[in-house]
Residue frames as a rotation matrix with the C-alpha (Angstrom) as fourth column:
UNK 1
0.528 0.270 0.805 -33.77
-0.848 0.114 0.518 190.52
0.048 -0.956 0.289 166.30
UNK 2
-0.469 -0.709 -0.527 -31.11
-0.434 0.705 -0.561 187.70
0.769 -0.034 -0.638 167.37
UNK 3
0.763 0.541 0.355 -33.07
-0.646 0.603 0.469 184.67
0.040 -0.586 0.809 169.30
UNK 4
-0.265 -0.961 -0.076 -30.92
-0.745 0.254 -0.617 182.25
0.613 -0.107 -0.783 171.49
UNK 5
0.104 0.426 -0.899 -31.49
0.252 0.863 0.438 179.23
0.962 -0.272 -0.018 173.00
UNK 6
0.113 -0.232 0.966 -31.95
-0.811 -0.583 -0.045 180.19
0.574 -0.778 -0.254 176.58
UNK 7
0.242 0.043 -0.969 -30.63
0.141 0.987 0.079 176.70
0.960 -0.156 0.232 179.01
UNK 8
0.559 -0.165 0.813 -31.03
-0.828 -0.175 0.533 177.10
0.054 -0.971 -0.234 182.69
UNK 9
-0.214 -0.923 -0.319 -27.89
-0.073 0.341 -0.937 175.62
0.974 -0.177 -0.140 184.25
UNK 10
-0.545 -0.602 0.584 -27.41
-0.676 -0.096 -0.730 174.20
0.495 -0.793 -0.354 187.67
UNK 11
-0.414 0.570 0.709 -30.41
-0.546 0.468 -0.695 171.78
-0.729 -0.675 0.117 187.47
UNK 12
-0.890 -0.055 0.453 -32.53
0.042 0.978 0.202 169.01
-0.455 0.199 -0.868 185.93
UNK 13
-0.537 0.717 -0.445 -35.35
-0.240 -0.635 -0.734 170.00
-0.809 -0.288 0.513 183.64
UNK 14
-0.325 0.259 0.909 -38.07
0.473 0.877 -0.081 169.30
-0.819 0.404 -0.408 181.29
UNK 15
-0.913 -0.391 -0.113 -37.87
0.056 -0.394 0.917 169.79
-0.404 0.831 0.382 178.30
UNK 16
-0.381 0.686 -0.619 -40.93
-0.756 0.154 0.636 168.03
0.532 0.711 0.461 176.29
UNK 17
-0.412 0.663 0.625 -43.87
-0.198 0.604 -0.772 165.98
-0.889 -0.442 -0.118 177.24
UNK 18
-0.498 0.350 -0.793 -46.12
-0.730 0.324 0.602 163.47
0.468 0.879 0.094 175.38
UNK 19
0.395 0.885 0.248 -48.45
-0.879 0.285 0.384 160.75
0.269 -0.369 0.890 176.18
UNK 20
0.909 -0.204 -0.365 -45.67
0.259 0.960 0.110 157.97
0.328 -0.194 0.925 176.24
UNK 21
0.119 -0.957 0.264 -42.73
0.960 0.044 -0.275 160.21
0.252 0.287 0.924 177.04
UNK 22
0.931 -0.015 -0.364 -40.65
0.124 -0.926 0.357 162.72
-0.342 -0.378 -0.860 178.79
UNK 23
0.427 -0.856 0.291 -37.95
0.580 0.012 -0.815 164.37
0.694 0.517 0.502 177.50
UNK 24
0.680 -0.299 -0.669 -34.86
0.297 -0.722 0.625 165.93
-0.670 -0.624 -0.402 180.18
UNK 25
-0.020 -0.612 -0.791 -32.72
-0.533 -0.663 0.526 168.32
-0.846 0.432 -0.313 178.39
UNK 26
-0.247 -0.099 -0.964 -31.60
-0.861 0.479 0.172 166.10
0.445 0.872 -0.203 175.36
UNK 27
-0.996 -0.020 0.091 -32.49
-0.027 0.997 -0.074 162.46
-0.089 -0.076 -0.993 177.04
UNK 28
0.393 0.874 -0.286 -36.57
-0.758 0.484 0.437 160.64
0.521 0.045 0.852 176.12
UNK 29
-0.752 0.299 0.587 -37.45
-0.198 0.748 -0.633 158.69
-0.629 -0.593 -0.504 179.34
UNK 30
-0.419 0.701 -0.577 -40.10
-0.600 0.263 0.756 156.26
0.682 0.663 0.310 178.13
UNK 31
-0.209 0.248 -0.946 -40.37
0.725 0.689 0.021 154.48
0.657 -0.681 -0.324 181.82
UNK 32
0.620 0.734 -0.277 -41.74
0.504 -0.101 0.858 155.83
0.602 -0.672 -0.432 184.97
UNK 33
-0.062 -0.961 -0.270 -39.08
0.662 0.163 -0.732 158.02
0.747 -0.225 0.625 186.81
UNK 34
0.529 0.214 -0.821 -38.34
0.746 -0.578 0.330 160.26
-0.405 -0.787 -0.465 189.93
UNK 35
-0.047 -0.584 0.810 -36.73
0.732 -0.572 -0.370 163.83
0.679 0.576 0.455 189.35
UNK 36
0.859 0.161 -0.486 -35.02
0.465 -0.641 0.610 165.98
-0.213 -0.750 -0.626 191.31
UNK 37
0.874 -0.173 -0.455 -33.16
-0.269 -0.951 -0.153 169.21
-0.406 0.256 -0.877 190.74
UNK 38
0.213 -0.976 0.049 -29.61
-0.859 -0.163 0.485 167.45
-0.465 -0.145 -0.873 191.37
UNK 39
-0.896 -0.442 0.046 -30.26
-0.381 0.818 0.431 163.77
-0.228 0.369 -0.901 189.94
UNK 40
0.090 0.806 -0.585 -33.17
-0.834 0.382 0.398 161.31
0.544 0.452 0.707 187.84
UNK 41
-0.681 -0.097 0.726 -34.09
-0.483 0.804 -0.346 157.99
-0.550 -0.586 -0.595 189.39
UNK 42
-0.437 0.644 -0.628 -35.33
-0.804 0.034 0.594 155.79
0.404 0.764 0.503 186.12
UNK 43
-0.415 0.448 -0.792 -37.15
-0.329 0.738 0.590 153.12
0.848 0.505 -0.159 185.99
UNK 44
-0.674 0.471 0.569 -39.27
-0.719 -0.239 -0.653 154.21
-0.172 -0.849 0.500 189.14
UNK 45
-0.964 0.266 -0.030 -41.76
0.129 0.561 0.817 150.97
0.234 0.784 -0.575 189.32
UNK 46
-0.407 0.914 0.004 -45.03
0.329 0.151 -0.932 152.10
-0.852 -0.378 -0.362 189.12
UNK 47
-0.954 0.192 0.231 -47.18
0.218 -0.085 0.972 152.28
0.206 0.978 0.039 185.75
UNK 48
0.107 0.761 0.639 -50.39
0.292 -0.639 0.712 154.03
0.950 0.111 -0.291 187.08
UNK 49
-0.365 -0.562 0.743 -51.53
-0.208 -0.728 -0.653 155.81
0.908 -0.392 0.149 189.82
UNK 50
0.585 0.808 -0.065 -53.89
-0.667 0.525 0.528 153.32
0.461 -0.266 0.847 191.41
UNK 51
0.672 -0.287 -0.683 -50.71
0.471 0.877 0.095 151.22
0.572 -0.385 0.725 192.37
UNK 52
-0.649 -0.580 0.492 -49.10
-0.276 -0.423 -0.863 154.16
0.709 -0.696 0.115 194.76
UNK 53
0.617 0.709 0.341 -49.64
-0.100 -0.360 0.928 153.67
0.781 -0.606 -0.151 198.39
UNK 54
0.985 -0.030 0.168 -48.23
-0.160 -0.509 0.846 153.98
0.061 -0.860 -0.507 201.82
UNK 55
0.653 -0.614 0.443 -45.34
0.478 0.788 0.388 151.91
-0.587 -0.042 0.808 200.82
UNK 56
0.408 -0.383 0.828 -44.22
0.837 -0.204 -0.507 153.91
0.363 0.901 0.238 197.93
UNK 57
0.969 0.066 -0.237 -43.49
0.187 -0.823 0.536 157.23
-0.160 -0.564 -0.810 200.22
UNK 58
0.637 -0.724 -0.265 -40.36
-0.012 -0.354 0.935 156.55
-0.771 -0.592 -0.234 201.34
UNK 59
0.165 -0.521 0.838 -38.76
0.912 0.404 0.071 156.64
-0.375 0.752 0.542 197.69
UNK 60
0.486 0.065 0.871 -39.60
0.441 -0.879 -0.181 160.14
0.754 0.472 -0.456 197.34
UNK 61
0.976 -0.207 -0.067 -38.70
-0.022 -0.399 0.917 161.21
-0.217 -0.893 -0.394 200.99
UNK 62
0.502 -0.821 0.270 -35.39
0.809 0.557 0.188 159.64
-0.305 0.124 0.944 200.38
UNK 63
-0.295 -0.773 0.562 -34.55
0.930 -0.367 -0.016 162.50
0.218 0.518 0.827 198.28
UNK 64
-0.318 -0.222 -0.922 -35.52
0.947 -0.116 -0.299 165.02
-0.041 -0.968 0.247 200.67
UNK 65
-0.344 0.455 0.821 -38.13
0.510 -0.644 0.570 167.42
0.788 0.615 -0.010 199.13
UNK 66
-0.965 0.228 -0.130 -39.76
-0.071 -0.705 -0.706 170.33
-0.252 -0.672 0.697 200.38
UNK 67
-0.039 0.975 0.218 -42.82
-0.455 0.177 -0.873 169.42
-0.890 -0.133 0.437 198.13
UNK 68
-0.719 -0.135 0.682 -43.44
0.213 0.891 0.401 166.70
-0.661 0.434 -0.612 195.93
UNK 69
-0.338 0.470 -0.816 -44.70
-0.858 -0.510 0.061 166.72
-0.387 0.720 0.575 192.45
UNK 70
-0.172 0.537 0.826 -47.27
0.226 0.838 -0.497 163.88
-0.959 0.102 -0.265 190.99
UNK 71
-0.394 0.295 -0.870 -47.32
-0.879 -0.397 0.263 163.71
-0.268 0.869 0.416 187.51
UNK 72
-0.318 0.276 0.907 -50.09
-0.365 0.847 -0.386 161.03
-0.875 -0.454 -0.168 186.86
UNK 73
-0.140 0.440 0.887 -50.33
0.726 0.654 -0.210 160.52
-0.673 0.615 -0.411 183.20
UNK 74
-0.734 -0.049 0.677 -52.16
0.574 -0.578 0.580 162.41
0.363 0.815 0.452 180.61
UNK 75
0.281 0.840 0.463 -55.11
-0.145 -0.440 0.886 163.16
0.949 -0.317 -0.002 182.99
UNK 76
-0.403 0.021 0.915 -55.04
-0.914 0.042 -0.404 164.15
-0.047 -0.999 0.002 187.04
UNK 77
0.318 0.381 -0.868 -55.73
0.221 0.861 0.458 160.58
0.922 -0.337 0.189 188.99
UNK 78
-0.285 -0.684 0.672 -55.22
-0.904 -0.041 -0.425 160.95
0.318 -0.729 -0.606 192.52
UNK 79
-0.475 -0.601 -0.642 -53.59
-0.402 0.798 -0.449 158.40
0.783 0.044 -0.621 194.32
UNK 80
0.108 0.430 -0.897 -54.89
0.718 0.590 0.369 156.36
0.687 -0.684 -0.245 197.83
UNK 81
0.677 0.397 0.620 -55.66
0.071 -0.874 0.481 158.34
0.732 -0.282 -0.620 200.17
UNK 82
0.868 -0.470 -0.161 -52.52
0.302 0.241 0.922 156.60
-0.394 -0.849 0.351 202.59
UNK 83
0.037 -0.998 -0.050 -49.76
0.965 0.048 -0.257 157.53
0.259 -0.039 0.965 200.22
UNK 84
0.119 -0.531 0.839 -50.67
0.455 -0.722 -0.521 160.95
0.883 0.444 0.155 200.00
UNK 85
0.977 0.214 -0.012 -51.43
-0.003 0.069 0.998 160.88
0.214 -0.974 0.068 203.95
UNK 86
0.349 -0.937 -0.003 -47.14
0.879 0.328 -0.345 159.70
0.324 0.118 0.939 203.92
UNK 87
0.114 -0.406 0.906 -46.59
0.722 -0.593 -0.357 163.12
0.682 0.695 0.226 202.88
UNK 88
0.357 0.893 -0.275 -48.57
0.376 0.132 0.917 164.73
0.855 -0.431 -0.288 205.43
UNK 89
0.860 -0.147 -0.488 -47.48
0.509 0.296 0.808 163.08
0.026 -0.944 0.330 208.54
UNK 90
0.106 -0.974 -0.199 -43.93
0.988 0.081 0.131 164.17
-0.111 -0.210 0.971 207.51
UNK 91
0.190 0.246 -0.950 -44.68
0.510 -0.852 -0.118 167.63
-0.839 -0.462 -0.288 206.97
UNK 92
-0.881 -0.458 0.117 -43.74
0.143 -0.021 0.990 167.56
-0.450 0.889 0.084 202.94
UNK 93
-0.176 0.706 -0.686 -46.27
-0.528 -0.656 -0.539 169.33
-0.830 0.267 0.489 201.02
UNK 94
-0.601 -0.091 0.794 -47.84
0.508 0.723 0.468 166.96
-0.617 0.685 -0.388 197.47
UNK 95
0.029 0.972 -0.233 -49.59
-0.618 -0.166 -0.768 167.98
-0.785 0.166 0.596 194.76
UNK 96
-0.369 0.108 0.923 -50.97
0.466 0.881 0.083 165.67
-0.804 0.461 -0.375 192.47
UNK 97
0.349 0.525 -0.776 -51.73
-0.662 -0.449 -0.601 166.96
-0.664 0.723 0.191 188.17
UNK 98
0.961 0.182 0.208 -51.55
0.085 0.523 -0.848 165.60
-0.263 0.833 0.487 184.78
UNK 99
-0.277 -0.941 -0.196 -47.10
0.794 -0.339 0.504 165.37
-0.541 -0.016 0.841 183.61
UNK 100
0.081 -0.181 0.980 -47.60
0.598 -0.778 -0.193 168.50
0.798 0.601 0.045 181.30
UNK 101
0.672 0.308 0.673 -48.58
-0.100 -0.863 0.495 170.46
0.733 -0.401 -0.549 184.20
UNK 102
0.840 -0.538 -0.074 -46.32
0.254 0.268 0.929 168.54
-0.480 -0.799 0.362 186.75
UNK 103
0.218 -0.730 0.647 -43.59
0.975 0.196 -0.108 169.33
-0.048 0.654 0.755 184.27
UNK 104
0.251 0.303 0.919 -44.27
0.369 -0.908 0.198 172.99
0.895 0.290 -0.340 184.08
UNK 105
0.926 0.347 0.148 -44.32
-0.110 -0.128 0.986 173.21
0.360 -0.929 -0.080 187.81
UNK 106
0.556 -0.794 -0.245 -41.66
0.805 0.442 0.395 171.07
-0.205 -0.417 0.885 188.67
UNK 107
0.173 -0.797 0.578 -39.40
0.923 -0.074 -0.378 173.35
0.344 0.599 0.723 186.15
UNK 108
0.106 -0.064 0.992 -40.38
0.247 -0.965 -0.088 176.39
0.963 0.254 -0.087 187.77
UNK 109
0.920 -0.369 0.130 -39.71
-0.074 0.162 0.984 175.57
-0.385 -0.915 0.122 191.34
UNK 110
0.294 -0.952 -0.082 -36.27
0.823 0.208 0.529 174.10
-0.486 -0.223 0.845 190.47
UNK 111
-0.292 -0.509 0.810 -35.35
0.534 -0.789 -0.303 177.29
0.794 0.344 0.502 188.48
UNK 112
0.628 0.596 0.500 -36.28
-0.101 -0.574 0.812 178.86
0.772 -0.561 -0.300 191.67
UNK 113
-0.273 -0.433 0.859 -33.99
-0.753 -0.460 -0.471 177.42
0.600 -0.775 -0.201 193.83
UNK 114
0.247 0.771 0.587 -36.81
-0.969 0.193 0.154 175.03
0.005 -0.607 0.795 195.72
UNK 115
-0.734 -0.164 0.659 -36.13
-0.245 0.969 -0.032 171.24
-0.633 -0.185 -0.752 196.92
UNK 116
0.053 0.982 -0.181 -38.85
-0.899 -0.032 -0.436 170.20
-0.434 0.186 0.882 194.63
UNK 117
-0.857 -0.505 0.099 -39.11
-0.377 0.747 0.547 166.35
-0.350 0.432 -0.831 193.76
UNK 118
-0.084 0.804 -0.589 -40.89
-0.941 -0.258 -0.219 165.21
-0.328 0.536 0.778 191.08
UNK 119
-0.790 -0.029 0.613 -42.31
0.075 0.987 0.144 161.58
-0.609 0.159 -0.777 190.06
UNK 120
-0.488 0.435 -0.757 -43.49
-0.864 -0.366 0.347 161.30
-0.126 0.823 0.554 186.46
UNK 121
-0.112 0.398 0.911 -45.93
-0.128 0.903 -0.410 158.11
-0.985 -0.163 -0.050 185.87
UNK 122
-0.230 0.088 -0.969 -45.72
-0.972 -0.063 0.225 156.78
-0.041 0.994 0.100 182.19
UNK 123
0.693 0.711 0.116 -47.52
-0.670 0.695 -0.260 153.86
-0.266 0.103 0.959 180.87
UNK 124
-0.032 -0.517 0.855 -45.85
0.079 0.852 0.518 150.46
-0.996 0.084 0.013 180.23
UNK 125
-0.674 -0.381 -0.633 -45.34
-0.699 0.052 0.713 149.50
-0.238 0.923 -0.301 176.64
């Protein structure tokens, strides 16, 4: 049997998760970032999920999802009840899980095709 490394092409994806760390393709983020299909946005500033709110929206809009992925950590936290309200109003769809699962998700929308932006929350140092 002949096993090959199989690398989806034409997007931005995750490789590996950990409790201080994401890995895209070959790069370890170790700061908060956004992610979407076509480009990363590091050092995204927000180190839990207790400090998103109504303000923080438009960073994700910006990059013009169809639905928005929360990856809050090692454990679901959801956020204030105004950012995810943001979403809402604008007709952009959020869900909010732990990064393993946002990671999982995220990877299987964008191999899909889908607008799908994704904002990973990693502790400070």
């Amino acid at each position: 049997m002949d096993l090959s490394l199989d690398r989806p092409e034409g997007y931005l994806f995750v490789r590996r998760t950990d409790a201080h760390s994401i890995t895209l393709i070959d790069r370890e983020l170790v700061s908060s970032f956004l992610l979407a299909p076509d480009r990363v946005i590091e050092h995204w500033a927000v180190d839990a999920a207790g400090m998103l709110d109504a303000d923080h929206v438009e960073a994700l809009l910006a990059l013009q999802p169809e639905l928005v992925i929360l990856g809050t950590g090692e454990k679901q936290i959801f956020p204030a009840a105004a950012f995810l309200a943001g979403f809402l109003r604008q007709g952009v769809g959020i869900e909010v899980m732990d990064n393993a699962a946002a990671a999982r998700t995220y990877n299987l929308l964008a191999g899909e095709g889908r607008r799908v932006v994704a904002g990973f929350i990693l502790p400070s140092a």
